[in-house]
C-alpha positions as CSV (number, residue, x, y, z in Angstrom):
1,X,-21.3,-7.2,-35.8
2,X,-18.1,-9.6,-35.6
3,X,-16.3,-6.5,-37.5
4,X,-17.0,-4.4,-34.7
5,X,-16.0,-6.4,-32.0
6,X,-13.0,-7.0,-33.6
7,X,-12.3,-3.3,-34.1
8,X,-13.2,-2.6,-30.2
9,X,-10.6,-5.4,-29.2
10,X,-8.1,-4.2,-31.5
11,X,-8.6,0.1,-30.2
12,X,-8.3,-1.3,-26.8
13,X,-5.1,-3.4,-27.5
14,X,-3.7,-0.6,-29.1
15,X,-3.6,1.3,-25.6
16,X,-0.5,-1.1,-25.0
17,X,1.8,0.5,-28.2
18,X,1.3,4.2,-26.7
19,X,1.5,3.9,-22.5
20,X,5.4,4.8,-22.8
21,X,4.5,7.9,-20.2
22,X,3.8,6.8,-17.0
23,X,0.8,8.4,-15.2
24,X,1.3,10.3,-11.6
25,X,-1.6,12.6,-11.7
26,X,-4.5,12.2,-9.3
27,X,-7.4,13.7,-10.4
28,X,-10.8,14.5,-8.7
29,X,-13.0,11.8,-9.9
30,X,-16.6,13.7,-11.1
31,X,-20.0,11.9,-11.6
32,X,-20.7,10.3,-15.2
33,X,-22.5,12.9,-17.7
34,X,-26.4,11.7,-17.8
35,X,-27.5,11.5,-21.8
36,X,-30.9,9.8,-22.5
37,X,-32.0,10.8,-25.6
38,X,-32.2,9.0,-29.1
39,X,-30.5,10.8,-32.5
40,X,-32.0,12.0,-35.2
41,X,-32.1,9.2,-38.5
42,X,-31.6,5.8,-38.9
43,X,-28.9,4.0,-41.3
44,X,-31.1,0.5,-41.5
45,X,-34.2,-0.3,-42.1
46,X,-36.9,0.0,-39.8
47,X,-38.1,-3.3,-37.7
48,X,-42.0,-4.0,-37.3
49,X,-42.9,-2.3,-34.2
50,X,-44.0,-4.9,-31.1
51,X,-47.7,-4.2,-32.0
52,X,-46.9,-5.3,-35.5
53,X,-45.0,-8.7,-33.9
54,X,-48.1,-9.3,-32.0
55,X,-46.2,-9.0,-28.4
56,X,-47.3,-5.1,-27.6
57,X,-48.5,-6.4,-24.0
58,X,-45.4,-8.3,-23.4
59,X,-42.2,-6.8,-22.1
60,X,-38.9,-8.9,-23.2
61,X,-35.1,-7.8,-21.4
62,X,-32.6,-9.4,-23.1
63,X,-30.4,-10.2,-20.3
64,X,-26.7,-11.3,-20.5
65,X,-26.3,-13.3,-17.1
66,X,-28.0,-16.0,-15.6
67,X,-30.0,-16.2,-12.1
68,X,-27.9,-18.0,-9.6
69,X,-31.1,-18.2,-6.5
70,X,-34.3,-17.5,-7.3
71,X,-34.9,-18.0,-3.6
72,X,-36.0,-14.3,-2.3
73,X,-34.6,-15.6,1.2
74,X,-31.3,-16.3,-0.7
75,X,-31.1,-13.9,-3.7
76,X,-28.0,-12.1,-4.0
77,X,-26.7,-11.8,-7.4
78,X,-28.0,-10.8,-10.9
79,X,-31.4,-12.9,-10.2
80,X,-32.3,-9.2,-8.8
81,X,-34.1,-8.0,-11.9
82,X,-36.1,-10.8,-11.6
83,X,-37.6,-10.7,-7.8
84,X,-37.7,-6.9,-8.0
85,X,-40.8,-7.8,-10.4
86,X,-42.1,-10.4,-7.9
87,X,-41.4,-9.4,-4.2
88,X,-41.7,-6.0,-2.7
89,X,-39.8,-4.6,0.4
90,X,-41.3,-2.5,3.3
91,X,-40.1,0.5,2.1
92,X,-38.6,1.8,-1.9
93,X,-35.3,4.0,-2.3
94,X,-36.4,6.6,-4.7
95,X,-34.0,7.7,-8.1
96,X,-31.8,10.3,-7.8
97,X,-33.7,13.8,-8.1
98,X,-36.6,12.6,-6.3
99,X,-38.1,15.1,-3.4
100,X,-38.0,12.1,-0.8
101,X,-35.2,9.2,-0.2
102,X,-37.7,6.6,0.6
103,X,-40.9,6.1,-0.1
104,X,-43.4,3.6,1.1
105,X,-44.2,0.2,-0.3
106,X,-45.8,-2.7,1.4
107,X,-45.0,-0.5,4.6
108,X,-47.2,3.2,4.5
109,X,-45.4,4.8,7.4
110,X,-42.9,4.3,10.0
111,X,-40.9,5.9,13.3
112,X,-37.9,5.6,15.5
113,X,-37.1,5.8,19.1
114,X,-34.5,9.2,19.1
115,X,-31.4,6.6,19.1
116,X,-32.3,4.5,16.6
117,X,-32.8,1.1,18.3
118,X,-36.5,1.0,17.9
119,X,-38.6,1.3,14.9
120,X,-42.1,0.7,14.2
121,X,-43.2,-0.3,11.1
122,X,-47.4,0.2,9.6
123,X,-48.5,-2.2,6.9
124,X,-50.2,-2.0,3.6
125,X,-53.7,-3.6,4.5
126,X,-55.5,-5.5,1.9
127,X,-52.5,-7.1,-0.1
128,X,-52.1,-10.7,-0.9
129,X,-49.4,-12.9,-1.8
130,X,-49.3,-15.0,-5.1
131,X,-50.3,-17.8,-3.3
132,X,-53.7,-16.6,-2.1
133,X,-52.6,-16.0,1.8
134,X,-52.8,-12.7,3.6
135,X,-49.9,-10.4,4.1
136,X,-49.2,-9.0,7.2
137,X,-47.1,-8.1,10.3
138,X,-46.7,-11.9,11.2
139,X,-45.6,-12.4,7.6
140,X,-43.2,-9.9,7.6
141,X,-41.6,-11.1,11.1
142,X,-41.5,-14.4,9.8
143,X,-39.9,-13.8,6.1
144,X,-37.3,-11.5,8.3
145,X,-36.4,-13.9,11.2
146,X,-36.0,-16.7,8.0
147,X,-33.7,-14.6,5.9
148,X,-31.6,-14.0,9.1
149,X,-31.9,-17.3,10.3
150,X,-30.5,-18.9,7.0
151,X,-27.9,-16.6,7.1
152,X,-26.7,-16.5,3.2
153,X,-26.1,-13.6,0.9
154,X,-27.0,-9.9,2.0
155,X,-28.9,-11.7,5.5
156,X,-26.5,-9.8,7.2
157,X,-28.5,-6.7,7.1
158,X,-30.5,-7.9,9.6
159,X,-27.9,-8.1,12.1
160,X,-29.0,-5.0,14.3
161,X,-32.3,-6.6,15.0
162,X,-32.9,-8.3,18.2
163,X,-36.2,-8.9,18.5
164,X,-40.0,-8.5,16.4
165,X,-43.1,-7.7,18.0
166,X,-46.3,-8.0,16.4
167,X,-48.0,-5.4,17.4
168,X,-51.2,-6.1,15.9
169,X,-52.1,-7.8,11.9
170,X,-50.7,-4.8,10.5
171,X,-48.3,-3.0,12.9
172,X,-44.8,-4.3,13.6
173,X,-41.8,-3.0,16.0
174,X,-38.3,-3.6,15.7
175,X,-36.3,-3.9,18.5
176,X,-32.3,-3.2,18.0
177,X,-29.1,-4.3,19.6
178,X,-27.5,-0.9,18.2
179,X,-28.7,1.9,16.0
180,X,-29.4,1.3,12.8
181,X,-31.1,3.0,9.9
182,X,-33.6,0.6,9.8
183,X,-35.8,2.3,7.2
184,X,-32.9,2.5,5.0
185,X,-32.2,-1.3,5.0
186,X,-35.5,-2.1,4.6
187,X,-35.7,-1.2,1.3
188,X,-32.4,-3.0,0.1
189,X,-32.5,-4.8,-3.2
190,X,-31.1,-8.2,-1.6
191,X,-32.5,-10.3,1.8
192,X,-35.3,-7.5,2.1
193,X,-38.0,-9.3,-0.1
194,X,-41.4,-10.3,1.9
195,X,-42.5,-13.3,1.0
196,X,-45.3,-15.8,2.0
197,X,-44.6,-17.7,5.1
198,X,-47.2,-20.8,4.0
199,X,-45.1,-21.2,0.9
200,X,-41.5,-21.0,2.3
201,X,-42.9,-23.9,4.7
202,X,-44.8,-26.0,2.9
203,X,-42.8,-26.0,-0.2
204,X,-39.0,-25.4,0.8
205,X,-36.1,-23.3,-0.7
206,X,-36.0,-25.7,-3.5
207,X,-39.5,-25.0,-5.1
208,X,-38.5,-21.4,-5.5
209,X,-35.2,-22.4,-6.8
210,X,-37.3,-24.2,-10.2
211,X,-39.0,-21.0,-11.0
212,X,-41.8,-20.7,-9.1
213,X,-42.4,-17.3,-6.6
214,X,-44.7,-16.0,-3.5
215,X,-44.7,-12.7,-3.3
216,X,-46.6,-9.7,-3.0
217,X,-45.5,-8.1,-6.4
218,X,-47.3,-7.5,-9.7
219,X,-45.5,-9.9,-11.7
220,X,-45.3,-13.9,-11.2
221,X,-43.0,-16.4,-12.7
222,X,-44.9,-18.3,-14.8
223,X,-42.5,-20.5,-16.7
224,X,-38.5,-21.2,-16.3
225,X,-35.6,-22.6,-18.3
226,X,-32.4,-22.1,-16.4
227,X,-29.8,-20.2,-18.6
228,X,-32.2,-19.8,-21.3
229,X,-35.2,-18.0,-20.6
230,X,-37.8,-17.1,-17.4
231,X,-40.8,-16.0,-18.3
232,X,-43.8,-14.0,-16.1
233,X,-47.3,-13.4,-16.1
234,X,-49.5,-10.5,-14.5
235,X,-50.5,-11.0,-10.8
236,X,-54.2,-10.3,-11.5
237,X,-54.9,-9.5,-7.9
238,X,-52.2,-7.0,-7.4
239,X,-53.0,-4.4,-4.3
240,X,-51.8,-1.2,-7.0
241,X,-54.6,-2.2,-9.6
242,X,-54.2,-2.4,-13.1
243,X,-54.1,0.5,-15.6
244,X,-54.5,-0.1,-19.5
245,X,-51.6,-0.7,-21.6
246,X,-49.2,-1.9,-18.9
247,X,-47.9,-5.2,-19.6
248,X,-49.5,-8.6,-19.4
249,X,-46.0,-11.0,-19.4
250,X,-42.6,-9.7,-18.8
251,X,-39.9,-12.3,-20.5
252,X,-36.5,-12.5,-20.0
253,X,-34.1,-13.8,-22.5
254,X,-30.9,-15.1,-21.5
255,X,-28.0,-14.8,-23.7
256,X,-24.0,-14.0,-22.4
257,X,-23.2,-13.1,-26.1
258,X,-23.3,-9.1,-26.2
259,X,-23.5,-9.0,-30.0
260,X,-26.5,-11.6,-29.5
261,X,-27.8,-8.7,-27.4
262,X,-27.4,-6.3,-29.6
263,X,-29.3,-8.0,-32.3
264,X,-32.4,-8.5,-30.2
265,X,-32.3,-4.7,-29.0
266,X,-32.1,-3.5,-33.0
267,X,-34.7,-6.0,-34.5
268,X,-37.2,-5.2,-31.7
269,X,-37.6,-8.8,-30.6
270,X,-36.2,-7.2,-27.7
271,X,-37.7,-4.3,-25.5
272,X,-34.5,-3.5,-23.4
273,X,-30.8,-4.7,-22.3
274,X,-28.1,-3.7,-21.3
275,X,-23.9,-4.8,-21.8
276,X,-23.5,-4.5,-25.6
277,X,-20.0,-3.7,-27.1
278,X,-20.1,0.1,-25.8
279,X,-18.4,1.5,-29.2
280,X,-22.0,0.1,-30.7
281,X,-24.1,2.1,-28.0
282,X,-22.5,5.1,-30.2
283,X,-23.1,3.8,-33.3
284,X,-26.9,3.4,-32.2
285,X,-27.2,6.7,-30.5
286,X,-26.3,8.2,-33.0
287,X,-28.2,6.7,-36.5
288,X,-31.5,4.7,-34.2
289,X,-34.6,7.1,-33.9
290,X,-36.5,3.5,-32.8
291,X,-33.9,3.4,-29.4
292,X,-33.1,5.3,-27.0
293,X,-29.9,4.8,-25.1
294,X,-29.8,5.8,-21.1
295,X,-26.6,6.8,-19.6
296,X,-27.1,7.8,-15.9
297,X,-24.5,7.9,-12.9
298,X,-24.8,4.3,-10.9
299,X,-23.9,3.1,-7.3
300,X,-22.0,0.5,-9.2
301,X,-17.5,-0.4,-9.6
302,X,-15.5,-2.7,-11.1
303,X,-13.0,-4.3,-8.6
304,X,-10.0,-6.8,-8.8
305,X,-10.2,-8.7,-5.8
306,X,-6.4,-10.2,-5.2
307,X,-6.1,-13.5,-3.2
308,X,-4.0,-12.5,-0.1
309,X,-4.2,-16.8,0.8
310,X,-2.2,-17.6,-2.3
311,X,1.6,-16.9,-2.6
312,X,2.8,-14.7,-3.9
313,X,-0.3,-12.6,-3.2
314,X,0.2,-13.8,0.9
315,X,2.9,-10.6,0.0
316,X,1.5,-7.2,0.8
317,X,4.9,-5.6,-1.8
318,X,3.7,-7.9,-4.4
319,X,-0.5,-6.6,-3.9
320,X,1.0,-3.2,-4.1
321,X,3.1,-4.3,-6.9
322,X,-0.1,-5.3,-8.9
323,X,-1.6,-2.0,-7.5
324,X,0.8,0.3,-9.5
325,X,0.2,-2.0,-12.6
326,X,-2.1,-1.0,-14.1
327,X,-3.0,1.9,-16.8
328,X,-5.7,3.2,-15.1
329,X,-6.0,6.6,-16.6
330,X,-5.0,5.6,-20.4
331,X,-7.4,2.7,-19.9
332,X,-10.7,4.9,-18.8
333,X,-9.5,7.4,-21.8
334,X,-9.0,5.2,-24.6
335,X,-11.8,2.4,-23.8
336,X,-14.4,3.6,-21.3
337,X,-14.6,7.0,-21.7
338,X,-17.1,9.2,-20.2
339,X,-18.9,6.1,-18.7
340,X,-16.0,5.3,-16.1
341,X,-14.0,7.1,-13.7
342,X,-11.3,5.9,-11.7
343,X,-11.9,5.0,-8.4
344,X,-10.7,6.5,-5.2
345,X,-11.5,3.7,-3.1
346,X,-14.1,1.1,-3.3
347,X,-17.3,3.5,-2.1
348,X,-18.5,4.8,-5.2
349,X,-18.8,8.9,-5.7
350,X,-21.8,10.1,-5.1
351,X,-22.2,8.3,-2.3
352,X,-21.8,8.9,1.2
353,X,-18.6,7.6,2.7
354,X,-17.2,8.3,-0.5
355,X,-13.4,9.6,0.2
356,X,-12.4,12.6,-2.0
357,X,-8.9,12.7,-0.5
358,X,-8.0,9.0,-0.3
359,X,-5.1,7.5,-2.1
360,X,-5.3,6.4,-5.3
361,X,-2.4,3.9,-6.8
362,X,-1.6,5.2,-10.6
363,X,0.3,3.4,-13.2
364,X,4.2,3.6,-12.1
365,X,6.2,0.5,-13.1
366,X,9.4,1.6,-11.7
367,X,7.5,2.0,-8.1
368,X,6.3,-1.5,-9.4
369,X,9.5,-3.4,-10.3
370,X,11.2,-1.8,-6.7
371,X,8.1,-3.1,-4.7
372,X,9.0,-6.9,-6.7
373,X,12.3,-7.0,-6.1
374,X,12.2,-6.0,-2.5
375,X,9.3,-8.9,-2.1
376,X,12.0,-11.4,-3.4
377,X,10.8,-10.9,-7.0
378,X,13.2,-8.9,-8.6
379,X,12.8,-10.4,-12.0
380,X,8.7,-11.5,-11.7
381,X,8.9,-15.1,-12.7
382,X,5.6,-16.1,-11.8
383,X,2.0,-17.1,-13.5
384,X,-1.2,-15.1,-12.2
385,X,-4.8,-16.0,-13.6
386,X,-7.1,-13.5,-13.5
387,X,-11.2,-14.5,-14.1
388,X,-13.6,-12.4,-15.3
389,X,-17.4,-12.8,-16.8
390,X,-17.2,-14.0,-20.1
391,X,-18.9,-11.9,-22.4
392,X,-18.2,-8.2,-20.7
393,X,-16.3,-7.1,-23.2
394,X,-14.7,-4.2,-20.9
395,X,-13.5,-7.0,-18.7
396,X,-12.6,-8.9,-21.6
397,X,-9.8,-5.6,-22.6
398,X,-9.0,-4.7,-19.0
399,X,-7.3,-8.1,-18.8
400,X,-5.5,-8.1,-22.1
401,X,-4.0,-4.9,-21.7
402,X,-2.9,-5.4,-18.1
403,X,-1.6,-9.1,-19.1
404,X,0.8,-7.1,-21.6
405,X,1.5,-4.7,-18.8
406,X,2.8,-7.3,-16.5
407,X,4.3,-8.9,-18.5
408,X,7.2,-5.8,-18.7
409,X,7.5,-6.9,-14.9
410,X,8.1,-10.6,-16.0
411,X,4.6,-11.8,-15.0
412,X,2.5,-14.1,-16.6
413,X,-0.7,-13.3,-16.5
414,X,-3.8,-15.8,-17.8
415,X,-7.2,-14.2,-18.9
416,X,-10.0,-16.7,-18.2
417,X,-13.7,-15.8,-19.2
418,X,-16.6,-17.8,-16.9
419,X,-19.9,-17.8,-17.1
420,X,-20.8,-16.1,-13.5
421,X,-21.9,-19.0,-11.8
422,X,-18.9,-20.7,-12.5
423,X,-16.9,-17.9,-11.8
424,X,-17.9,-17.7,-8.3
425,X,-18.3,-21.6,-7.7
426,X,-14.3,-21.1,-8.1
427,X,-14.2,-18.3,-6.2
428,X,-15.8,-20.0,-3.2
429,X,-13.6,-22.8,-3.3
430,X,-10.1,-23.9,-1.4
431,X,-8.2,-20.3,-2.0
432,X,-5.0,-22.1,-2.5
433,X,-6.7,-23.2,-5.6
434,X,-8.8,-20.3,-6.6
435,X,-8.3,-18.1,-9.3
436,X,-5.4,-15.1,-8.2
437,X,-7.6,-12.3,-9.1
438,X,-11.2,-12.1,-9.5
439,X,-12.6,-8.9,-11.4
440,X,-16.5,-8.3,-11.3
441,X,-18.6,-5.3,-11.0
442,X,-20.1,-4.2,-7.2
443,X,-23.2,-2.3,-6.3
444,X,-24.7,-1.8,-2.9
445,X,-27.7,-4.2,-1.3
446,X,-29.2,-1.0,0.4
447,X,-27.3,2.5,0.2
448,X,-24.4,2.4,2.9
449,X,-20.9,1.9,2.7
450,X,-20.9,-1.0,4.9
451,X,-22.4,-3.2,1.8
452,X,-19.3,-2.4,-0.1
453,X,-16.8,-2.8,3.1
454,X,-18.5,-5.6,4.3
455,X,-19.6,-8.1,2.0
456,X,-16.1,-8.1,-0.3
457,X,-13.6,-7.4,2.6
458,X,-15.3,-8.4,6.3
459,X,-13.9,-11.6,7.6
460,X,-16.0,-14.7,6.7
461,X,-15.8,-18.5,7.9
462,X,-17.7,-19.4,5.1
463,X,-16.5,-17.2,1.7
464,X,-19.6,-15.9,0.1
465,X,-18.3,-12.5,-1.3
466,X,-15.0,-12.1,0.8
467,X,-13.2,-13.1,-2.6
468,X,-9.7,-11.8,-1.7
469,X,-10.0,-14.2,1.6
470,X,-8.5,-10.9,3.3
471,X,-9.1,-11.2,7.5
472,X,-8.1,-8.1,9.4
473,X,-9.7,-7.6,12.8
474,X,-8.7,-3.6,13.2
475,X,-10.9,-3.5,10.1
476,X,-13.9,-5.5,10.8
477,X,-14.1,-3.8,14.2
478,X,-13.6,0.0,12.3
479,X,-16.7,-1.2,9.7
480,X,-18.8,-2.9,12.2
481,X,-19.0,0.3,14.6
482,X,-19.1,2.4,11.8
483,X,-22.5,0.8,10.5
484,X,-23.8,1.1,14.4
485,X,-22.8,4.6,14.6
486,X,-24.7,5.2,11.1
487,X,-28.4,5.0,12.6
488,X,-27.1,8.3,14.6
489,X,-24.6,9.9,13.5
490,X,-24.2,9.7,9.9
491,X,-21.6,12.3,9.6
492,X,-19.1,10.3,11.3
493,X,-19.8,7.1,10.2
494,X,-19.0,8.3,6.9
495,X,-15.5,9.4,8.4
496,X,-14.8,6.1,9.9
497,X,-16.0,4.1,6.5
498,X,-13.4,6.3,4.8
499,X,-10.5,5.5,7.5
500,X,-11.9,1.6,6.7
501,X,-11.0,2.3,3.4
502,X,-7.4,3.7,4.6
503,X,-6.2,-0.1,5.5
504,X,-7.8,-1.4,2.4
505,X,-5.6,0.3,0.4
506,X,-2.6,-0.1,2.5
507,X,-3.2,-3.6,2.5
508,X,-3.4,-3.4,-1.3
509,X,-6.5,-6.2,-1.4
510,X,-7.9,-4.8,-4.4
511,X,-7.2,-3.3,-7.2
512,X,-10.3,-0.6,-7.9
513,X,-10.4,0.4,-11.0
514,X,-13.1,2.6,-12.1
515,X,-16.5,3.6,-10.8
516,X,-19.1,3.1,-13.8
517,X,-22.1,4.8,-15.4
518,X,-25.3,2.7,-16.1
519,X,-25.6,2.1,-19.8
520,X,-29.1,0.8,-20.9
521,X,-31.0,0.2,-24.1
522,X,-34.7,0.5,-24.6
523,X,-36.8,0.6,-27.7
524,X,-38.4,4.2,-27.7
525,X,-42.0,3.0,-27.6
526,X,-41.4,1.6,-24.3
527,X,-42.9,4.7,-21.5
528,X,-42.0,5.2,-18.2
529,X,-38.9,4.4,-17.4
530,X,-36.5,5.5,-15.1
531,X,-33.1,4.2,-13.8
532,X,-32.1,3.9,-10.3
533,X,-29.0,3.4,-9.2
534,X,-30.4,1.4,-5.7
535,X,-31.5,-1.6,-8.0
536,X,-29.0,-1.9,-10.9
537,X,-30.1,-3.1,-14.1
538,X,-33.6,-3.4,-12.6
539,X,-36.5,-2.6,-15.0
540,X,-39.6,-2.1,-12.7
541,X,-42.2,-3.5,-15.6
542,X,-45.4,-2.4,-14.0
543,X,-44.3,1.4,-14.4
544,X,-44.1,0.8,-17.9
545,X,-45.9,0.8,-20.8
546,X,-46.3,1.1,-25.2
547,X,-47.0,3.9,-27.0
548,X,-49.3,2.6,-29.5
């Protein structure tokens, strides 16, 4: 394994030797190609199948991040595979290709008022939370009015609603400050969750925090070891019933090594995973009839989030600078391949609000050098540090070929790998002593724009996500209507997300840098799975099950 992560360094290293041309083109980005099938023989031996092992009723993703909040109130980071498993929301985005956007989930049915600013919701009767109590409309007001309340992570979602009225035990209306497509938020991945009121109360934010959970879903967490592992157990008195040969404990192993990954996903200790070195997806797609490897188009980017606090990033010339640094086409060719496209933007293609004709910077160093020296830096001279999540390995390359790229305009640039959690505890800090560029991946809370233009770019008083520390009024006025206008008129809130995205890229804030595919790994006795791009990375266990 060590050979070929050496050999995937060295191929992406390599890039640097050949960019002598510089890039001007500006093509159409297209969606990612879907494959999701397994290839013919394998080169190794076979492993024991999970029957064989003695673990066919238990379902183990080898994950490569930890879980930052396992509070559902406060969830808003990779910790999402997790309480997808555990809590439910009032209503499910389907996949792509499915007849309906939404279905129903702990809500059966639900209407709106003709603009938008009321919406009743009807409940699921009969369900019960891990903890024994009832679920119902009084639960639901009060797990929404606490996410808001507390404010963190995606709470904002809530912000349209003005008032709940309990209607009756299992019949809830919404009342709206502005329109708002409340069915569509309601179903968001983050802030969303319903969870029991008796716990949240009696036992605080910290109880959830140790790895323990009161939901509605089928899964519970039974056992915890921050970093390490979290494991689950079936929620015997789940309201969808049990079927045989779904799965009895769902485990998640925590490793950030990808080649660690890999090993898990080939000797079948592990069922599923995602993140290993991407030249080895090949390998396996190509000689493993025992794993089948899902590409699929995602809602997800990779971003490089500049901090305009921190001179010499306070410049505008020297963001736009940075912005014409980059390799972006010879990068996506030689590395990524067909599971990136570059981004136009920071709303993903595919969705709506998506701008087909919006600028994109390209790799021009001349443009570069001219913007520097009419900044005051005619020569560079100064020392960047750019973080990333230690152990993506794309990351990993981005940064070493870009650090020999600016270093042709006389900057410095340090490459620092953190573990997440660390990552953004620095992130989050003083910006005049935060890291100068901060690279991660970004996916929506519920399908809008506005999660995208809002949580990375809307002024905060207290950073969260705003990791660029950028504070523009024009634009947080643009977004904000945008989203109100969204719960009528859809058609021009997508127009005025894309004009949003106009003084983004003026302001040169970020550097966006490719939209991704989803890339995932599942052992080919596992059944029933499906990706969607509305819940990244999220394995919905009690859809799956073994073939014998």
């Amino acid at each position: 394994m060590r050979a070929n992560r050496t050999l995937y360094l060295a191929v992406a290293l390599s890039l640097v030797a050949l960019l002598t041309v510089q890039c001007t083109g500006k093509p159409q980005p297209t969606a990612p190609s879907v494959t999701s099938a397994p290839v013919a023989q394998p080169t190794v031996a076979e492993q024991p199948t999970a029957a064989e092992s003695g673990r066919a009723g238990i379902f183990v993703y080898a994950h490569g991040t930890q879980f930052p909040d396992l509070d559902p109130a406060k969830s808003y980071s990779n910790d999402s595979v997790v309480m997808s498993n555990c809590y439910e929301t009032l209503t499910f985005y389907n996949p792509p290709g499915s007849e309906e956007i939404l279905s129903p989930k702990l809500a059966t049915s639900w209407e709106a008022n003709e603009d938008a600013t009321e919406w009743v919701f009807h409940l699921r009767q009969g369900v019960k939370f891990h903890d024994g109590e009832p679920f119902n409309a009084e639960a639901v007001r009060f797990s929404i009015s606490n996410t808001k309340a507390l404010g963190i992570g995606a709470a904002y979602i809530w912000d349209p609603v003005e008032e709940m009225e309990v209607i009756d035990d299992y019949t809830i209306k919404f009342k709206l400050s502005y329109p708002a497509p409340l069915d569509l938020i309601a179903s968001s991945g983050y802030a969303a969750w319903i969870y029991s009121p008796k716990s949240y109360q009696e036992k605080g934010s910290d109880w959830f925090q140790q790895g323990h959970c009161a939901g509605t879903g089928p899964y519970i967490i039974e056992s915890y070891e921050p970093g390490s592992r979290l494991v689950m157990t079936r929620n015997e008195s789940y309201w969808g019933g049990w079927r045989p040969g779904q799965f009895e404990k769902v485990v998640f192993e925590i490793s950030q090594d990808p080649v660690v990954l890999q090993q898990k996903i080939e000797a079948g200790t592990a069922d599923f995973t995602y993140g290993i070195p991407p030249d080895n997806e090949e390998v396996i797609r190509n000689t493993r009839k025992d794993i089948v490897v899902y590409t699929n188009p995602s809602f997800q980017n990779l971003v490089g989030l500049l901090n305009t606090r921190k001179p010499p990033l306070d410049n505008v010339k020297v963001r736009q600078a940075l912005c014409y640094s980059f390799p972006y086409e010879q990068f996506i060719s030689a590395v990524m391949g067909e599971r990136a496209t570059q981004a136009r933007g920071v709303v993903p293609v595919g969705m709506w609000g998506h701008g087909d004709d919006l600028f994109q910077y390209t790799y021009d160093l001349e443009k570069a050098k001219q913007l520097l020296a009419e900044a005051g830096y005619p020569n560079g001279g100064f020392k960047l540090t750019m973080t990333y999540s230690s152990g993506d390995m794309d990351e990993q390359q981005l940064g070493e070929v870009w650090k020999a790229e600016l270093a042709k305009l006389g900057i410095d640039l340090e490459v620092q790998g953190m573990n997440w959690d660390a990552q953004w505890q620095l992130g989050k800090s003083d910006p005049l002593k935060a890291q100068d560029i901060f690279v991660m991946y970004w996916w929506p809370d519920y399908i809008s724009p506005y999660s995208f233009l809002y949580s990375m770019f809307h002024s905060e008083d207290e950073i969260l996500f705003n990791l660029c520390y950028y504070s523009n009024p024009e634009y947080d006025r643009l977004i904000d209507e945008a989203n109100e206008v969204a719960g009528t008129d859809r058609e021009k809130a997508a127009q005025m997300f894309i004009d949003a995205q106009k003084i983004l890229l003026d302001d040169a804030v970020s550097l966006f840098f490719y939209d991704v595919s989803n890339t995932h790994l599942a052992r080919a006795d596992i059944k029933g799975y499906v990706d969607n791009p509305a819940y990244p990375h999220v394995v919905f266990v009690y859809d799956l099950t073994r073939e014998p």
